[in-house]
N, C-alpha and C positions, 0 to 999 in steps of 0.2 A: 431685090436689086441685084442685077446678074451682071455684076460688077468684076474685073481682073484685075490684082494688086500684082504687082514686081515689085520686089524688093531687092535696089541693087545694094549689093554687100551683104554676103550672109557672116557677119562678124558676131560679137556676142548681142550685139542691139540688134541688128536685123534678124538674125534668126532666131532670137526672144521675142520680136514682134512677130515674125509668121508660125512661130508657135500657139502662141496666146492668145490669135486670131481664129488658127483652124481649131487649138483646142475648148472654147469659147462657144463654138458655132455660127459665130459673126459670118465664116465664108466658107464653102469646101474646099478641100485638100488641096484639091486639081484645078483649082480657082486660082491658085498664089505662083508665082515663081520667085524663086531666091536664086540670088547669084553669087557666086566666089569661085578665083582662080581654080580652087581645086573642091570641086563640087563632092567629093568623095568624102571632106571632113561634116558634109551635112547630113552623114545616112539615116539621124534620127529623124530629120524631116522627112526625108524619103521615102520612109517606111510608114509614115504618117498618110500620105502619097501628095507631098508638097513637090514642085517641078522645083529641080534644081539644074543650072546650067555656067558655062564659063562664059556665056556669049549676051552679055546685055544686049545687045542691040535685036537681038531676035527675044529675048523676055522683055522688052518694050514694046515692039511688032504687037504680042499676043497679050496688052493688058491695056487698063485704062488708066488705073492709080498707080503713077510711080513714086518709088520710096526711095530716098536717095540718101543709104545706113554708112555713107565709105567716110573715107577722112578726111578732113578739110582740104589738106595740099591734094587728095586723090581727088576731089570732087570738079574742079576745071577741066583737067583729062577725062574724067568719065563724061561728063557732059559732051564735050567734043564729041567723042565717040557713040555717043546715039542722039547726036541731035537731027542727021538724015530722018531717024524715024519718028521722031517725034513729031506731033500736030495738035494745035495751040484748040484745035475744033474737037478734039477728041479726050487728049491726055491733062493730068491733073498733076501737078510736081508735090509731092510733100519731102519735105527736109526735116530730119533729123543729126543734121549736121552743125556739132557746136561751132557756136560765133560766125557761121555765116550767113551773113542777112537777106531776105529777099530782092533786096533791090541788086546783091553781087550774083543772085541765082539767074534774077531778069539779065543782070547784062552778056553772061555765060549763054542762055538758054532763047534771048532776045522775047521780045513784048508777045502778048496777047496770052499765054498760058496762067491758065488760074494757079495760084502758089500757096502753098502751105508753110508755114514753118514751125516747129514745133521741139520742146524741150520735155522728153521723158526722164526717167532719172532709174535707176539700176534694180529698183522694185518690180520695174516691168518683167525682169526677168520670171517674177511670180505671180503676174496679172495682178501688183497691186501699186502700177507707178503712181505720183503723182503728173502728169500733160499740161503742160502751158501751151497755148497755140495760138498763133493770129495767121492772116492771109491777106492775099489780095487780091482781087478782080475774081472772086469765087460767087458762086451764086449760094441761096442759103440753102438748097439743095445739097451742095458738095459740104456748106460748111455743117449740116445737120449731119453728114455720111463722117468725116472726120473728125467731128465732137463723140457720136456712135462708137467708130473706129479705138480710140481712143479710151473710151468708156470700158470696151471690154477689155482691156490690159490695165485697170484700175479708175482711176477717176482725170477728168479734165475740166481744164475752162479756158474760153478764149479772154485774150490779152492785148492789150496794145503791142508793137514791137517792141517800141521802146523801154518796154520793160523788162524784155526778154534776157536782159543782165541780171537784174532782178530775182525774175523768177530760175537764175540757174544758182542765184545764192541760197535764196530759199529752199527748194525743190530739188535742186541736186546736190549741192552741197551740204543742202541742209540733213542729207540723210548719213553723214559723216558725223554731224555733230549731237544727232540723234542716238548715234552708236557710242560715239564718246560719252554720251550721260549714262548709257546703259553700263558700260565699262566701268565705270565710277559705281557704280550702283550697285553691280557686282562685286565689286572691291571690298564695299563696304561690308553688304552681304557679308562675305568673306569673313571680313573681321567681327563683326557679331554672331558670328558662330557655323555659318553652312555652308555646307561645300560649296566648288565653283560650281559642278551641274546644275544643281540646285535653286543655288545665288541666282545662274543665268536663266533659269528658266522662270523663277519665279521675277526676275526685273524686265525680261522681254515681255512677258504676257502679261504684265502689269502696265507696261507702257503703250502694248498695243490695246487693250481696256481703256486705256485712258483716253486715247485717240478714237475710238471708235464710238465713246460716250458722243463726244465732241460731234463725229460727223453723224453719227444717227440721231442724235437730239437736238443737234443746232444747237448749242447751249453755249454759254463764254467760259473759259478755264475756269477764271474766279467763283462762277455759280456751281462747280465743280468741286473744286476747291472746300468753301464753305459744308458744304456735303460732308466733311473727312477732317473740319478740325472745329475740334470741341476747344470750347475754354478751359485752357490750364492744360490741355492735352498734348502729349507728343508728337503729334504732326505739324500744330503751331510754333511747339519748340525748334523743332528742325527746320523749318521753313524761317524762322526768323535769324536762325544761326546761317543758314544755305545766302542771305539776304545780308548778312553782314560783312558775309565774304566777300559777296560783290558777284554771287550768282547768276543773278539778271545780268545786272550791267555788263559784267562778263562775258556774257550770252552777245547782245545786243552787239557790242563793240566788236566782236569778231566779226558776224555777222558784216557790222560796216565797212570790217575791214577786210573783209572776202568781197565784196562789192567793190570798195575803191581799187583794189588790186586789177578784176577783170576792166576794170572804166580805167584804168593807166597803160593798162596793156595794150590796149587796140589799137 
């Protein structure tokens, strides 16, 4: 597929997506353009041989996927500004722009353009995001390219929109609370006896072990779980002290309550 992606905003999310892409093999170098005011802070791409330029509207011209990595209040202005060249026959919008909806990208950019929108979360910068994505008026051509797309910067799946609050508690925020447990982990560590190098390395690779049972086996926690606690054994003991606390529940009610916060906000 001899495909051109622009990505406007070479900020830390765009230029970790046109990283991940050309170093992936997904697209050649000279396939991608990245944009920011001062295209000078992107020489690692460059040397990559990613086009970088200050001039969206000419990396619009020469591509077909636009990516659109700027900030929300920037995202009206930048649209303004290459809607001349954009063609609803040709071009394909994806967003990566929190909390703005497609239906505010359609009224910005006007009907007929197929739309993406999509929530990465700060893993991408290692090709290991979790992708929430839904669209509209795409064909399953473009949405098979952007499930692809996506794929190699870690893993996706498409969503309804309406969930897309959702999926930024889970999925992006959730990588906040992921580290929180690992912090504690460490702590503990700590306290029964090992250093923090040590502590941290032995609670990251523990918990990326654990996650990865989960996605290579399909299996549920609890079958996992069972795996690692014997009767009368110390992992049961800890897991029912962790559960007294109100670990879960803990868990859970933040969670709702990183939810209700974004659903208050809007």
């Amino acid at each position: 597929m001899n495909r051109r992606i622009a990505i406007i905003g070479g900020g830390n999310l765009g230029a970790a997506m046109a990283e991940g892409l050309v170093n992936s093999g997904f697209i050649p170098a000279q396939q991608v353009t990245v944009t920011r005011r001062n295209p000078d802070l992107l020489k690692s791409l460059q040397e990559k041989g990613v086009v970088t330029t200050s001039d969206n509207a000419a990396a619009v011209r020469s591509s077909d996927w636009i990516v659109l990595a700027v900030k929300p209040f920037q995202l009206k202005e930048v649209l303004a500004g290459i809607l001349p060249q954009l063609d609803p026959k040709r071009h394909v919008l994806l967003s990566v722009v929190t909390g703005v909806w497609i239906k505010d990208i359609e009224e910005m950019a006007g009907e007929g353009f197929p739309i993406f929108r999509a929530m990465p979360n700060t893993a991408i910068a290692i090709q290991e995001s979790m992708t929430c994505i839904c669209a509209q008026h795409a064909s399953d051509e473009q949405v098979k390219y952007a499930s692809s797309l996506f794929d190699q910067l870690g893993r996706s799946v498409f969503i309804e929109e309406k969930l897309m609050d959702a999926a930024t508690v889970l999925g992006a925020c959730g990588t906040a609370y992921a580290m929180r447990y690992i912090r504690a982990n460490i702590q503990g560590g700590i306290e029964i006896g090992f250093s923090a190098a040590t502590a941290s390395l032995i609670a990251a690779q523990t918990v990326k072990g654990a996650a990865e049972l989960l996605l290579k086996k399909n299996t549920h926690p609890e079958q996992e779980i069972d795996k690692v606690t014997t009767p009368k054994g110390c992992t049961i003991a800890g897991l029912n002290e962790m559960e007294h606390q109100g670990f879960s529940s803990s868990l859970i009610k933040g969670i709702v309550t990183s939810y209700k916060k974004i659903v208050n906000d809007m």
